[in-house]
PAKERO-314916 format. One record per residue: x, y negated, z negated of N, C-alpha, C, O in turn. Coordinates in pm, whole numbers, plus 50000, padded with zeros to 5 digits. Atoms other than C-alpha are relative to their C-alpha. Example, Ala and Ser with C-alpha at 12.3 -4.5 7.8 and 13.67 -1.06 7.14 Angstrom:
# residues 2
<ketor n_u="50089" n_v="50119" n_w="50000" ca_u="51230" ca_v="50450" ca_w="49220" c_u="50090" c_v="49880" c_w="50000" o_u="50194" o_v="49882" o_w="49934"/>
<ketor n_u="49918" n_v="50119" n_w="50006" ca_u="51367" ca_v="50106" ca_w="49286" c_u="49923" c_v="49891" c_w="49927" o_u="49974" o_v="49780" o_w="49910"/>
# end
This chain:
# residues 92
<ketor n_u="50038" n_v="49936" n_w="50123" ca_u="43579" ca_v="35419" ca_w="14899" c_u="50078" c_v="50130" c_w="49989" o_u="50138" o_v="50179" o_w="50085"/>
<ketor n_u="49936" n_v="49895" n_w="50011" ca_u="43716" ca_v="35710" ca_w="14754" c_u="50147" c_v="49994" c_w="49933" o_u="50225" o_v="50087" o_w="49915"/>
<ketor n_u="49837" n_v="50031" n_w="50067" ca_u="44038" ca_v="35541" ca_w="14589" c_u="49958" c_v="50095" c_w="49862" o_u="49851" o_v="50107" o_w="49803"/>
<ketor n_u="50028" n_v="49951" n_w="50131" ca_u="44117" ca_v="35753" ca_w="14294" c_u="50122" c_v="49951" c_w="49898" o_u="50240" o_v="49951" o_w="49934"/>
<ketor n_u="49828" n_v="50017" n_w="50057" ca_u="44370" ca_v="35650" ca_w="14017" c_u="49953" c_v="50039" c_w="49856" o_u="49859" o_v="49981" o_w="49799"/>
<ketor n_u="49947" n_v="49937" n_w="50090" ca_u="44459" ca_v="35870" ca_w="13720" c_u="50046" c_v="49917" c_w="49886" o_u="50142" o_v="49840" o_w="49896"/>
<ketor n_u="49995" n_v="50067" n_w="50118" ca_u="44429" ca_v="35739" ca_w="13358" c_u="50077" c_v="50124" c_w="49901" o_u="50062" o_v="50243" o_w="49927"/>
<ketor n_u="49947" n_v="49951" n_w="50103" ca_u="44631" ca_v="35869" ca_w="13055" c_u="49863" c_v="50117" c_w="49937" o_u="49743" o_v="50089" o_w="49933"/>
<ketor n_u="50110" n_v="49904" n_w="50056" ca_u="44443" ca_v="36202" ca_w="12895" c_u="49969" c_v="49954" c_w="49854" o_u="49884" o_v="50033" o_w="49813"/>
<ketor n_u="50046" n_v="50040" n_w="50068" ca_u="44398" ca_v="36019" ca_w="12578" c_u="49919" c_v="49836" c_w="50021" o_u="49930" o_v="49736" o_w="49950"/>
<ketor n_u="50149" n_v="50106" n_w="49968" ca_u="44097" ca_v="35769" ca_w="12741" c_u="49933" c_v="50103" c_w="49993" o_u="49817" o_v="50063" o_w="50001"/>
<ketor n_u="50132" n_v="49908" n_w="49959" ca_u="43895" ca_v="36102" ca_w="12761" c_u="49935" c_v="50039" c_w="50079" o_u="49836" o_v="50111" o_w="50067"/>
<ketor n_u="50037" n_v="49991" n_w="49837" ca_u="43851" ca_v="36096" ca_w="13118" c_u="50119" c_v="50026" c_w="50099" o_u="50235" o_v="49993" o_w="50077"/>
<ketor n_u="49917" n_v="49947" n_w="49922" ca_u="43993" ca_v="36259" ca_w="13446" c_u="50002" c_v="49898" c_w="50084" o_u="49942" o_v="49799" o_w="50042"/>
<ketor n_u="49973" n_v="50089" n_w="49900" ca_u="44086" ca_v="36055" ca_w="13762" c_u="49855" c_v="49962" c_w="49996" o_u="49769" o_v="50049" o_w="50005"/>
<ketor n_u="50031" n_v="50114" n_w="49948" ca_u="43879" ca_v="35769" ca_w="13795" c_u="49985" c_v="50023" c_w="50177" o_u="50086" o_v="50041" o_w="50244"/>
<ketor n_u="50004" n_v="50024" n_w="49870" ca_u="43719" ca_v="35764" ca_w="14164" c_u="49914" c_v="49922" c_w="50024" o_u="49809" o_v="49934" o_w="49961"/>
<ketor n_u="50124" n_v="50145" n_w="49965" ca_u="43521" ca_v="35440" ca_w="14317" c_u="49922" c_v="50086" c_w="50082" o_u="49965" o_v="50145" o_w="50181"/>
<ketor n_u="50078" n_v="49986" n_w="49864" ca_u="43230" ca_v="35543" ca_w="14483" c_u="49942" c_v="49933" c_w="50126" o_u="49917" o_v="49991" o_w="50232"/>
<ketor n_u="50083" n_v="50104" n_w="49953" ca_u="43071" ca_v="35239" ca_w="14629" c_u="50013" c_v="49863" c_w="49943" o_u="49965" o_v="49846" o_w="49831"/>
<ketor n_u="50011" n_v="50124" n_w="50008" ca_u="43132" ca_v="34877" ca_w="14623" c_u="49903" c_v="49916" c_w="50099" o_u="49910" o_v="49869" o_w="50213"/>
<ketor n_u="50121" n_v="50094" n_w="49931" ca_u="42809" ca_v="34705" ca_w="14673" c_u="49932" c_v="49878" c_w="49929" o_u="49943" o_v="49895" o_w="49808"/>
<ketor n_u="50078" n_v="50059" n_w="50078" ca_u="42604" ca_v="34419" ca_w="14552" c_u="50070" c_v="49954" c_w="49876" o_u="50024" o_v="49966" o_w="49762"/>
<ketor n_u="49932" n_v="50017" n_w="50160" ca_u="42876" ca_v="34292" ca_w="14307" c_u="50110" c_v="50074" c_w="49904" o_u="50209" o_v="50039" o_w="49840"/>
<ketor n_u="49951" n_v="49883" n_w="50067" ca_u="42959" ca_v="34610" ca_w="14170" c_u="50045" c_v="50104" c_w="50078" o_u="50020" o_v="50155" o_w="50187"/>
<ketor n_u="49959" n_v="49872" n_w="49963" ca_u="43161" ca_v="34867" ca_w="14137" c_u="49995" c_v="50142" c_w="49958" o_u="50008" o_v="50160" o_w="49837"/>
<ketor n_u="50088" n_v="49900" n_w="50066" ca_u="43051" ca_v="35213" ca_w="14102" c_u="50111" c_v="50107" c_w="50041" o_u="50171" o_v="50142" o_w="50143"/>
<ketor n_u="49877" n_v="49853" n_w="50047" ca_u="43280" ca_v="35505" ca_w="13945" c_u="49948" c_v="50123" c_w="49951" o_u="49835" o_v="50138" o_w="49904"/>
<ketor n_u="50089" n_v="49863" n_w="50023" ca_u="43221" ca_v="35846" ca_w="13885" c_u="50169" c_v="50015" c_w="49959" o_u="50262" o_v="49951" o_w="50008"/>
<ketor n_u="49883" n_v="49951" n_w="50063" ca_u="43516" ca_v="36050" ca_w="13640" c_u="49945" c_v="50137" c_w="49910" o_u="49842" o_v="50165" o_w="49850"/>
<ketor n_u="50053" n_v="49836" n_w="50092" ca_u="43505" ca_v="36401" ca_w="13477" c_u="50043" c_v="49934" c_w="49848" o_u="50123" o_v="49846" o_w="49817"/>
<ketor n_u="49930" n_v="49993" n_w="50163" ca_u="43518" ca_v="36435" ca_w="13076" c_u="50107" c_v="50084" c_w="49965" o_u="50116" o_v="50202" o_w="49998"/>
<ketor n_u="49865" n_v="49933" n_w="50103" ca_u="43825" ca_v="36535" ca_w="12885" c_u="49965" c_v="50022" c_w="49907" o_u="50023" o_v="50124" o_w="49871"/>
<ketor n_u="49992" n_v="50019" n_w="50138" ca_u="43703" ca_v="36490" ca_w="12550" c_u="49829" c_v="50060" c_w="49980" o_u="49742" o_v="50088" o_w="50063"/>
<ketor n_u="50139" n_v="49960" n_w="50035" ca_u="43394" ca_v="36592" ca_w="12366" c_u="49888" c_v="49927" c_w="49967" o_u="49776" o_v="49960" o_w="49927"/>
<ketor n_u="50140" n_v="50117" n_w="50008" ca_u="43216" ca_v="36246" ca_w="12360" c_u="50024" c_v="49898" c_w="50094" o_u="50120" o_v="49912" o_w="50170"/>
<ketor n_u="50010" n_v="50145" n_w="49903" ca_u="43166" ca_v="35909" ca_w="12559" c_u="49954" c_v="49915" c_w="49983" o_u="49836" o_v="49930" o_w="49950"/>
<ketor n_u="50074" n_v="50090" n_w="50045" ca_u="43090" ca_v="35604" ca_w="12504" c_u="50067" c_v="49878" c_w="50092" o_u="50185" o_v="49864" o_w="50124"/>
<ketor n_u="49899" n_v="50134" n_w="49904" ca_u="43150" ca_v="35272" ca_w="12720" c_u="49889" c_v="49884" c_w="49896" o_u="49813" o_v="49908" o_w="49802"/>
<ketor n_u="50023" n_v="50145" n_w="50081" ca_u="43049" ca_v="34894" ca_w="12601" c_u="50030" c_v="49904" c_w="50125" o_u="50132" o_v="49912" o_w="50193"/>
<ketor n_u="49942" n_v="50137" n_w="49898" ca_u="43065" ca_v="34597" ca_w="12842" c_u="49960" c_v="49985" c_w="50208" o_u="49976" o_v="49899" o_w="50294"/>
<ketor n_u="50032" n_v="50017" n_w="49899" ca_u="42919" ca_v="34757" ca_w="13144" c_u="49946" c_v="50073" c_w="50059" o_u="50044" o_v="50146" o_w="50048"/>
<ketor n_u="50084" n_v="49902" n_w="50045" ca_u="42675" ca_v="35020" ca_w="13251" c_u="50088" c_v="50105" c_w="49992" o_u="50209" o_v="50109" o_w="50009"/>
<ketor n_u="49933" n_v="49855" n_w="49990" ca_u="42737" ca_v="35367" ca_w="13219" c_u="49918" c_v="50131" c_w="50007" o_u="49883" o_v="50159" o_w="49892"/>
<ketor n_u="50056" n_v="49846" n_w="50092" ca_u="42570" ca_v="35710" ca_w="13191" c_u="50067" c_v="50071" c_w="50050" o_u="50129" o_v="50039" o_w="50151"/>
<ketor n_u="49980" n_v="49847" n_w="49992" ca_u="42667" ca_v="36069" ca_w="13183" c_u="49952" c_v="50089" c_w="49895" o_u="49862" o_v="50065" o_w="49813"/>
<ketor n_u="50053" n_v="49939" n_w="50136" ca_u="42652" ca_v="36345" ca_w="12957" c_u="50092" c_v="50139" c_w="50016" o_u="50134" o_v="50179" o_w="50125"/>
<ketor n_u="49891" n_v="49934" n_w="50016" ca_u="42874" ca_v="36607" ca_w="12845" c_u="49942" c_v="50153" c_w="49989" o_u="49868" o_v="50167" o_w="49892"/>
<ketor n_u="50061" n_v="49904" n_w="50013" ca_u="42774" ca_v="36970" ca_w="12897" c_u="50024" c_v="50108" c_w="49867" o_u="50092" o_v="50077" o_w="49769"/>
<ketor n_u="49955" n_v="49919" n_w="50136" ca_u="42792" ca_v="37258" ca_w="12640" c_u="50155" c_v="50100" c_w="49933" o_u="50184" o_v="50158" o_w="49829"/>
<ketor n_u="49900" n_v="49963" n_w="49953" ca_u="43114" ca_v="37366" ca_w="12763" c_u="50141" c_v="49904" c_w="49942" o_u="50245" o_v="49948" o_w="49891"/>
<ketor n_u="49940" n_v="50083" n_w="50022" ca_u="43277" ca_v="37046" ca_w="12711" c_u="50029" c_v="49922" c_w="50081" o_u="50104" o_v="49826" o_w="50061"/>
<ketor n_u="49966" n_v="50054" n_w="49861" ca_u="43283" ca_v="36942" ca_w="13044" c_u="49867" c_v="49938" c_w="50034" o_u="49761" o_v="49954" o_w="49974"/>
<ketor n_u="50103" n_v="50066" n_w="49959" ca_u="43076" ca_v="36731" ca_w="13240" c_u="50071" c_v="49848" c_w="50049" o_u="50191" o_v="49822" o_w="50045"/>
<ketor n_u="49965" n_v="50154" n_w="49927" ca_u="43082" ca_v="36344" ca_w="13404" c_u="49922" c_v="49897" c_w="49975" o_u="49801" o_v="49897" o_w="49957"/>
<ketor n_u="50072" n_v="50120" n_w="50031" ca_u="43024" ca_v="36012" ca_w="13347" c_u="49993" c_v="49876" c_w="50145" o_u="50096" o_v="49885" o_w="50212"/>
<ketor n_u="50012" n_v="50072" n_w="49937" ca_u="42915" ca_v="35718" ca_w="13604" c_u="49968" c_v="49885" c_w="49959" o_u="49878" o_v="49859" o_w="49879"/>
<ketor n_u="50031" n_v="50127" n_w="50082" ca_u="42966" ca_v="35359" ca_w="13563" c_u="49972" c_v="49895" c_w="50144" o_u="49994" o_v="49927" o_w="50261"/>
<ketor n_u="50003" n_v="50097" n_w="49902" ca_u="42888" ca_v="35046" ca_w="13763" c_u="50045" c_v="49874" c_w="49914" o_u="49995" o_v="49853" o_w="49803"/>
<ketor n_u="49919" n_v="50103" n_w="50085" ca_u="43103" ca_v="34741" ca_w="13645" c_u="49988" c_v="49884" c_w="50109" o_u="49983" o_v="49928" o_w="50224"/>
<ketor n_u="50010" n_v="50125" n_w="49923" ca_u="43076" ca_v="34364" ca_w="13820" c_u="50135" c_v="49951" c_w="49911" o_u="50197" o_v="49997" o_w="49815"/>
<ketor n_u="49833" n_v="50085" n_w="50105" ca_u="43389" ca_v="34088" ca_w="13727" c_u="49880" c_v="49950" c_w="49910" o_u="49759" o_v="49932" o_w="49895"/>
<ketor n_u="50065" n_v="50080" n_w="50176" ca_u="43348" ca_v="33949" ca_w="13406" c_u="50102" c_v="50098" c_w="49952" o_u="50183" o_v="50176" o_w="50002"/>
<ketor n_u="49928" n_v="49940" n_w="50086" ca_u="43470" ca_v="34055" ca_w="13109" c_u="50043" c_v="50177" c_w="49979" o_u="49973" o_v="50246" o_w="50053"/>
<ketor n_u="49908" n_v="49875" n_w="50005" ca_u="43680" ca_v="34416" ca_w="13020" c_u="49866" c_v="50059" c_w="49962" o_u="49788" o_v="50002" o_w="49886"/>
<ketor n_u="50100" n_v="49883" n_w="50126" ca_u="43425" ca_v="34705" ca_w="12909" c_u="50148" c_v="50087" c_w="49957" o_u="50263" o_v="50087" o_w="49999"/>
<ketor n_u="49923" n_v="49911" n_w="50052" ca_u="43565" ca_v="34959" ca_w="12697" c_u="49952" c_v="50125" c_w="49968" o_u="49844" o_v="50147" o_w="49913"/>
<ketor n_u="50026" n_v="49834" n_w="49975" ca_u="43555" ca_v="35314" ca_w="12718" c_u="50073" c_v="50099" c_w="49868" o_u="50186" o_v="50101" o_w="49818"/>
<ketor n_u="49935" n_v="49921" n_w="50122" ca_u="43596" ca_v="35553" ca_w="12445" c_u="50055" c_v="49952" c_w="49906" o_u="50112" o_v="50026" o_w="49825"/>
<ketor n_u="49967" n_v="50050" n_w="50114" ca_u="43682" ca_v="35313" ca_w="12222" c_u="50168" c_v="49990" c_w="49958" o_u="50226" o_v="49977" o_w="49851"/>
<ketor n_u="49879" n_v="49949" n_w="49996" ca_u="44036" ca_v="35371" ca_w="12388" c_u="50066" c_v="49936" c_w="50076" o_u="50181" o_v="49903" o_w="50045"/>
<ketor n_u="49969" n_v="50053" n_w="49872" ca_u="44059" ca_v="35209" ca_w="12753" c_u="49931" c_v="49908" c_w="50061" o_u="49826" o_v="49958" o_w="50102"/>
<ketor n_u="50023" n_v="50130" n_w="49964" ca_u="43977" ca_v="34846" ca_w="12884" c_u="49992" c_v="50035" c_w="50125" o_u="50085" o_v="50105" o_w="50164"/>
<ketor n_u="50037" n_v="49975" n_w="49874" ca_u="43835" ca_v="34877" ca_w="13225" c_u="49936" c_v="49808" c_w="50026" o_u="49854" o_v="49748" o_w="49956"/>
<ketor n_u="50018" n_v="50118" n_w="49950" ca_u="43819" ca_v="34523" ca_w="13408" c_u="50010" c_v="49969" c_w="50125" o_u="50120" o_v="49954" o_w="50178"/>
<ketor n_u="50010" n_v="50059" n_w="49868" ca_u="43696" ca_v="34417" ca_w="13733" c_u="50048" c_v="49870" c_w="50053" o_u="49968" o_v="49778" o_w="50069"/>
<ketor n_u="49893" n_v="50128" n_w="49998" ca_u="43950" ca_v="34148" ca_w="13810" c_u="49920" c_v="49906" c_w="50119" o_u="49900" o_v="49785" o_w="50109"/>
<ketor n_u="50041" n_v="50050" n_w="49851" ca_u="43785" ca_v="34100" ca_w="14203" c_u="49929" c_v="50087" c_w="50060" o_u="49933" o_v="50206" o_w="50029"/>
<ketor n_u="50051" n_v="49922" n_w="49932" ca_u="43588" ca_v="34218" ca_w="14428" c_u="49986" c_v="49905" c_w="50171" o_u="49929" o_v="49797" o_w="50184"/>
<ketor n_u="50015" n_v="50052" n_w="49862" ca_u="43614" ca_v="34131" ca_w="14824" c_u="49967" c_v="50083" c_w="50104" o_u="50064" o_v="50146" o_w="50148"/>
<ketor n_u="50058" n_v="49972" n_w="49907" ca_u="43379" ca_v="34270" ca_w="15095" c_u="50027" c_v="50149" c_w="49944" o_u="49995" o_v="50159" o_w="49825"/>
<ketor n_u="49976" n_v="49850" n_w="50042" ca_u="43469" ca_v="34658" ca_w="15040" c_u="50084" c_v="50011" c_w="49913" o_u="50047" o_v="50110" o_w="49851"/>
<ketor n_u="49899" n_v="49982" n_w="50112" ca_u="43757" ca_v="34644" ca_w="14787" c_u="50000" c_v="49894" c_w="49878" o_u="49947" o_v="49783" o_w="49877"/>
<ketor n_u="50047" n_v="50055" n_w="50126" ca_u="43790" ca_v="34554" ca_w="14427" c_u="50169" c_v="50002" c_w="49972" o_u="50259" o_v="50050" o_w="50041"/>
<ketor n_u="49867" n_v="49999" n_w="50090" ca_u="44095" ca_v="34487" ca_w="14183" c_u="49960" c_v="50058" c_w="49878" o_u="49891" o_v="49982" o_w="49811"/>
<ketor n_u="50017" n_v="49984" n_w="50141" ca_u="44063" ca_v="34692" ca_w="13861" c_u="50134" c_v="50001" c_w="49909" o_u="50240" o_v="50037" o_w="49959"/>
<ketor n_u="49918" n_v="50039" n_w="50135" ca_u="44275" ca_v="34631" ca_w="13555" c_u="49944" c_v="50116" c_w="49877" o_u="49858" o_v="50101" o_w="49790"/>
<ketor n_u="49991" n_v="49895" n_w="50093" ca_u="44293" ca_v="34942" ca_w="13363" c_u="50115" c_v="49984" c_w="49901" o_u="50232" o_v="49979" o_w="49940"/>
<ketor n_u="49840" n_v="49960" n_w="50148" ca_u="44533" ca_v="34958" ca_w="12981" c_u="49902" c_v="50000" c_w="49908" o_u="49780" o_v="49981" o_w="49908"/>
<ketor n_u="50076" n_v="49964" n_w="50147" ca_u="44463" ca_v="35027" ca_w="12646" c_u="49955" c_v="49896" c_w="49942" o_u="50012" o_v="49788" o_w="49935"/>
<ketor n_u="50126" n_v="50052" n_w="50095" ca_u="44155" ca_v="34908" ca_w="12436" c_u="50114" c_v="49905" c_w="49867" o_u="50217" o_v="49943" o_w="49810"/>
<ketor n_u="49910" n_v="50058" n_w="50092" ca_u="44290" ca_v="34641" ca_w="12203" c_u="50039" c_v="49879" c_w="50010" o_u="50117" o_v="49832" o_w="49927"/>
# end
């Protein structure tokens, strides 16, 4: 755990880091860039402080892409014993 990989600053989010692959899923934690958030396709919460800053946490299983910000396709391609394959590009 602990892989981090760096998305384009127009998804709205800072590096991407896995916390935990357990039970299926994979569970991410990422700072905000932007002044809102929104995912689709797979859980998510956070919340954005008054500052503008703040973090969001998701847990994603394979299956289909969620989408984040209405910007960036996040897809759990695999997952084997401790490591996963994600498939990060643009929403679309």
């Amino acid at each position: 755990m602990g892989d981090v990989v760096t998305v384009p600053e127009k998804y709205g989010l800072g590096p991407i880091e896995v916390t935990a692959i357990t039970g299926g899923e994979v569970d991410m934690v990422a700072p905000l860039t932007g002044s809102g958030y929104s995912v689709s396709g797979c859980s998510g919460g956070g919340g954005v402080s008054s500052n503008g800053s703040g973090g969001v946490g998701l847990s994603c299983g394979e299956g289909p892409a969620a989408t984040i910000n209405d910007a960036m396709s996040l897809k759990v391609v695999e997952i084997r014993d401790a490591a996963a394959v994600l498939r990060i590009e643009p929403a679309g």
